[in-house]
ChimeraX commands (.cxc) that place a marker at each C-alpha (Angstrom):
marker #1 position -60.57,-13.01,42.78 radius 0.5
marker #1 position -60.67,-13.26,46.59 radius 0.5
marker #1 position -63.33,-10.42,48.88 radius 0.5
marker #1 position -59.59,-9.23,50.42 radius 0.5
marker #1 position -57.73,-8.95,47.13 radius 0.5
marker #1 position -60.84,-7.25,45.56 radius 0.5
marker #1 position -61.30,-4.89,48.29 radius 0.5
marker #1 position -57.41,-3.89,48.25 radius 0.5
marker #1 position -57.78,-3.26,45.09 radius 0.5
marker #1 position -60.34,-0.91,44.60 radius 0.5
marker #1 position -58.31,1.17,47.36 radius 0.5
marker #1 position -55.96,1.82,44.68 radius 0.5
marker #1 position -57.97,2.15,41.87 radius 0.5
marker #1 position -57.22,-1.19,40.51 radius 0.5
marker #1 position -60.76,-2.52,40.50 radius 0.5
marker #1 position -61.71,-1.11,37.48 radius 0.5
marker #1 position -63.24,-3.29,34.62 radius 0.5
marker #1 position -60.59,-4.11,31.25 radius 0.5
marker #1 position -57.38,-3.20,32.79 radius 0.5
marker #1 position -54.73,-4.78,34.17 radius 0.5
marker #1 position -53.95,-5.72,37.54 radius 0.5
marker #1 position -50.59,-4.78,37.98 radius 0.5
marker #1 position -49.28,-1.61,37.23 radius 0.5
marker #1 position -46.01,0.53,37.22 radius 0.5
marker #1 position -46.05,2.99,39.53 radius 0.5
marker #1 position -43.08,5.67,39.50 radius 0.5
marker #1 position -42.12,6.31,43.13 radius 0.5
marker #1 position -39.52,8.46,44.20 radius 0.5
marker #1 position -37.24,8.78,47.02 radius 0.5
marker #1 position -36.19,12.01,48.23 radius 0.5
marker #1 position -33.99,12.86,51.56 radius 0.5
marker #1 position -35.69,14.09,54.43 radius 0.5
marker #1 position -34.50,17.63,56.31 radius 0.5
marker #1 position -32.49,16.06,58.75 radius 0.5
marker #1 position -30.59,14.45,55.61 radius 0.5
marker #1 position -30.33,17.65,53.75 radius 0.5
marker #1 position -29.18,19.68,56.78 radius 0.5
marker #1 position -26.41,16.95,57.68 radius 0.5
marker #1 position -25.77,16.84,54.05 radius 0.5
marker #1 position -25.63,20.80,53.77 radius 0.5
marker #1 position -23.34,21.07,57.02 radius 0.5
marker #1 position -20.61,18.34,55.36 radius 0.5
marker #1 position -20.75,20.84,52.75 radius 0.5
marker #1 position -20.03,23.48,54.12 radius 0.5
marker #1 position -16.83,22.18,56.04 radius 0.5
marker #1 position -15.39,21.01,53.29 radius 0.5
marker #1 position -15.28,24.20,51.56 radius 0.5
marker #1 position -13.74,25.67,55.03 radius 0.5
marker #1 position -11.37,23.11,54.11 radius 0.5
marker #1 position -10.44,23.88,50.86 radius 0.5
marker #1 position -10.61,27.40,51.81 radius 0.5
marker #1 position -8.10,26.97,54.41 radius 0.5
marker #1 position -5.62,24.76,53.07 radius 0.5
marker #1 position -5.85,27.86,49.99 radius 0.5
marker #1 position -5.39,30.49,52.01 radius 0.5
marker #1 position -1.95,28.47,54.22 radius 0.5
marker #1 position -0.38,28.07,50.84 radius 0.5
marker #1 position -0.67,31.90,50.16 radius 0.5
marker #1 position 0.71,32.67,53.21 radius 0.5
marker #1 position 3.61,30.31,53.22 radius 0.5
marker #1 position 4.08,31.62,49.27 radius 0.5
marker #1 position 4.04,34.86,51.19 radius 0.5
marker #1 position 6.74,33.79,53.62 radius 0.5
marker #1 position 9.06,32.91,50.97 radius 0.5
marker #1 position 8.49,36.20,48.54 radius 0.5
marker #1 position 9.29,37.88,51.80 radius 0.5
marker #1 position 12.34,35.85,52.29 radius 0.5
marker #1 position 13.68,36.81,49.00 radius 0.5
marker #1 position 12.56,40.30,48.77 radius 0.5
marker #1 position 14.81,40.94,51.66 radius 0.5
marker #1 position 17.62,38.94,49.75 radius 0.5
marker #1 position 17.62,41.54,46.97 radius 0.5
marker #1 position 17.69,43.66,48.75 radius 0.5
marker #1 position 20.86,43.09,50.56 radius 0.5
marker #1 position 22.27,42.35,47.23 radius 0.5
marker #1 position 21.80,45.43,45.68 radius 0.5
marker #1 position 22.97,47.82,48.82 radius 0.5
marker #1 position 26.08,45.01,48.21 radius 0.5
marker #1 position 26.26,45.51,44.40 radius 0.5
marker #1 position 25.58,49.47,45.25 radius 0.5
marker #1 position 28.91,49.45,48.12 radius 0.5
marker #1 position 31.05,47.36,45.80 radius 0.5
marker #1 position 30.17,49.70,42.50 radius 0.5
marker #1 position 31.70,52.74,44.81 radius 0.5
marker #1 position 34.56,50.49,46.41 radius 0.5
marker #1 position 35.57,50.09,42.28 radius 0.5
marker #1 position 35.00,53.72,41.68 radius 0.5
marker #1 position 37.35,54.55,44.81 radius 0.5
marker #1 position 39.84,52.46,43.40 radius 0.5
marker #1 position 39.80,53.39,39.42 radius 0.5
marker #1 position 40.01,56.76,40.72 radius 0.5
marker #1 position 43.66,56.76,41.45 radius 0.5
marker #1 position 44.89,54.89,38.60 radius 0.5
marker #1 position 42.34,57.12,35.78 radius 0.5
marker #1 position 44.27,60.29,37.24 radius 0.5
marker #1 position 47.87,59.41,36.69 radius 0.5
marker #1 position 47.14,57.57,33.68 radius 0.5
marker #1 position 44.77,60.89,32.13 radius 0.5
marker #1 position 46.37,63.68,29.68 radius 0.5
marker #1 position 45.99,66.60,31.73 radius 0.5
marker #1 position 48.08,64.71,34.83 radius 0.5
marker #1 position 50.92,63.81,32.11 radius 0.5
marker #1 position 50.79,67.48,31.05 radius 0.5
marker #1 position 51.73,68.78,34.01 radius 0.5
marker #1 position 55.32,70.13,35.39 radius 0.5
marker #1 position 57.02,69.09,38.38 radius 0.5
marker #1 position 58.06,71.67,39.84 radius 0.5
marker #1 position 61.16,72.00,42.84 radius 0.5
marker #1 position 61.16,74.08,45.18 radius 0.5
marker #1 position 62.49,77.25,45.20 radius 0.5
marker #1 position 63.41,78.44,48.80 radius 0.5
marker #1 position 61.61,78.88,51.71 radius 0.5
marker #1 position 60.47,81.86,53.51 radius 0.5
marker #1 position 61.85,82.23,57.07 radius 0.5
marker #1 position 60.92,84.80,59.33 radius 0.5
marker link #1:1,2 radius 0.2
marker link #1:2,3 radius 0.2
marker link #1:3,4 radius 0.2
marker link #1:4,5 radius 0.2
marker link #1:5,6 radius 0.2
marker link #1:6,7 radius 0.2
marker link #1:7,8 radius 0.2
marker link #1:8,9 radius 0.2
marker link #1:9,10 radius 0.2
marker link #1:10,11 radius 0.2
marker link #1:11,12 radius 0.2
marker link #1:12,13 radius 0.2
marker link #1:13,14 radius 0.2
marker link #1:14,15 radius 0.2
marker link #1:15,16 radius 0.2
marker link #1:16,17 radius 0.2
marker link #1:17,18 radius 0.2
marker link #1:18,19 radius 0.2
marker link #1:19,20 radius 0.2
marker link #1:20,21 radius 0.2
marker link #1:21,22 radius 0.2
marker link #1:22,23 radius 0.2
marker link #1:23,24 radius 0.2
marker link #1:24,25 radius 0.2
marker link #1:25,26 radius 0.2
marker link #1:26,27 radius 0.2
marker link #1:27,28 radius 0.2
marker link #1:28,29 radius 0.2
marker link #1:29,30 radius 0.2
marker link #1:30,31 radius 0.2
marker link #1:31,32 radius 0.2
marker link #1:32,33 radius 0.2
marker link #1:33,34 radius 0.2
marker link #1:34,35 radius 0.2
marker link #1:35,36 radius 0.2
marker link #1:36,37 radius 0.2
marker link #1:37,38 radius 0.2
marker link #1:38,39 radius 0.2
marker link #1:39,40 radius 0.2
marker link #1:40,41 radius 0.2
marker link #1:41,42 radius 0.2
marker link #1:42,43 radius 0.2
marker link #1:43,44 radius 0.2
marker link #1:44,45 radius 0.2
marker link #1:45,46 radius 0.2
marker link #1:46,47 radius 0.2
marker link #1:47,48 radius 0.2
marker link #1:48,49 radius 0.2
marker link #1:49,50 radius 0.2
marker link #1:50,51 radius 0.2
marker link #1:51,52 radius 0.2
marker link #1:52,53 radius 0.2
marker link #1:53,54 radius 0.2
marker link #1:54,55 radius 0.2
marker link #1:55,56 radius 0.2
marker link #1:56,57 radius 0.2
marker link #1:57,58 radius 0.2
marker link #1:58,59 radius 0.2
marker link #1:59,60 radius 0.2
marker link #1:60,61 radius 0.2
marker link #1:61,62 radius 0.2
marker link #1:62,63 radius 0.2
marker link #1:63,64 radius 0.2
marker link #1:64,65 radius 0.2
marker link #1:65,66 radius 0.2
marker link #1:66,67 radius 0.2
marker link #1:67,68 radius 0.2
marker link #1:68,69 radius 0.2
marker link #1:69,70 radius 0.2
marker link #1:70,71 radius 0.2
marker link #1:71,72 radius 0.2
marker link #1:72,73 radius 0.2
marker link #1:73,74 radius 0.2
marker link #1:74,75 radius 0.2
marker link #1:75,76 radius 0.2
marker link #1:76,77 radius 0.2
marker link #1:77,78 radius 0.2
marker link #1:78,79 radius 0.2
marker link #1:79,80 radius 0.2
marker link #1:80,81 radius 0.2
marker link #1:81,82 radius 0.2
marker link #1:82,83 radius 0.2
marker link #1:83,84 radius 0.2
marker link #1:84,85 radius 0.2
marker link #1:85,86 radius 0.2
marker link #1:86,87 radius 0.2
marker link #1:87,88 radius 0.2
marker link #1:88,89 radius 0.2
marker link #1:89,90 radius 0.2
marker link #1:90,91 radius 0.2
marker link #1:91,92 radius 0.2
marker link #1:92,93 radius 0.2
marker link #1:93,94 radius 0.2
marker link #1:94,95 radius 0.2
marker link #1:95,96 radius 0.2
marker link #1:96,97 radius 0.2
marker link #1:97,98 radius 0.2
marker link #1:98,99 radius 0.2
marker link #1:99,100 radius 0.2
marker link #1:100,101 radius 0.2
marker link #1:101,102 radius 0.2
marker link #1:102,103 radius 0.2
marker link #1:103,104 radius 0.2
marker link #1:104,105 radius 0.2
marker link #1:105,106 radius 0.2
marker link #1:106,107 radius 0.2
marker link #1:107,108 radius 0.2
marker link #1:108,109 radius 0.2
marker link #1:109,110 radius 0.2
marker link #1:110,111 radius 0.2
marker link #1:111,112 radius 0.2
marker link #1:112,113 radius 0.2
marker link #1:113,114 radius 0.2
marker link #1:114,115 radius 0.2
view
């Protein structure tokens, strides 16, 4: 063993007598704060994004319940007009046709009063 290999070495803590020269050392890698905060920031806009895009289909689903709210509506003031349009009309025909009509006299007239 060399002075310089000795000396580098014992700045580790490898010099020590019965043990082996090589070792495994765990290292880890971790991000620095600059990483983190750009990391943290893409983040965050992507969950604007999802948020968004969410909250566009709700109002567009919105749009379209509106849309066919106001189609019911017209249909039932339409099924309401033609219910009394077929009332108006079965009117006529359920009095001539009913018992108490068919009971009934005709009667002429008798004179008239003149003054």
């Amino acid at each position: 063993m060399t002075y310089s290999s000795s000396v580098s070495y014992a700045r580790r803590g490898y010099g020590r007598r019965n043990q082996n020269a090589v070792s495994l050392m765990a290292t880890t890698k971790s991000l620095g704060p600059v990483s983190n905060t750009i990391i943290l920031i893409v983040l965050a806009c992507l969950i604007g994004l999802l948020y968004l895009t969410q909250v566009t289909k709700t109002n567009s689903y919105g749009y379209t319940i509106n849309g066919l709210q106001k189609q019911q509506k017209d249909l039932q003031r339409q099924k309401a007009d033609l219910e009394i349009s077929s009332a108006r009309l079965q009117s006529l025909e359920r009095v001539v046709n009913s018992n108490a009509a068919k009971s009934l006299v005709s009667v002429a007239p008798l004179g008239t009063i003149s003054q």
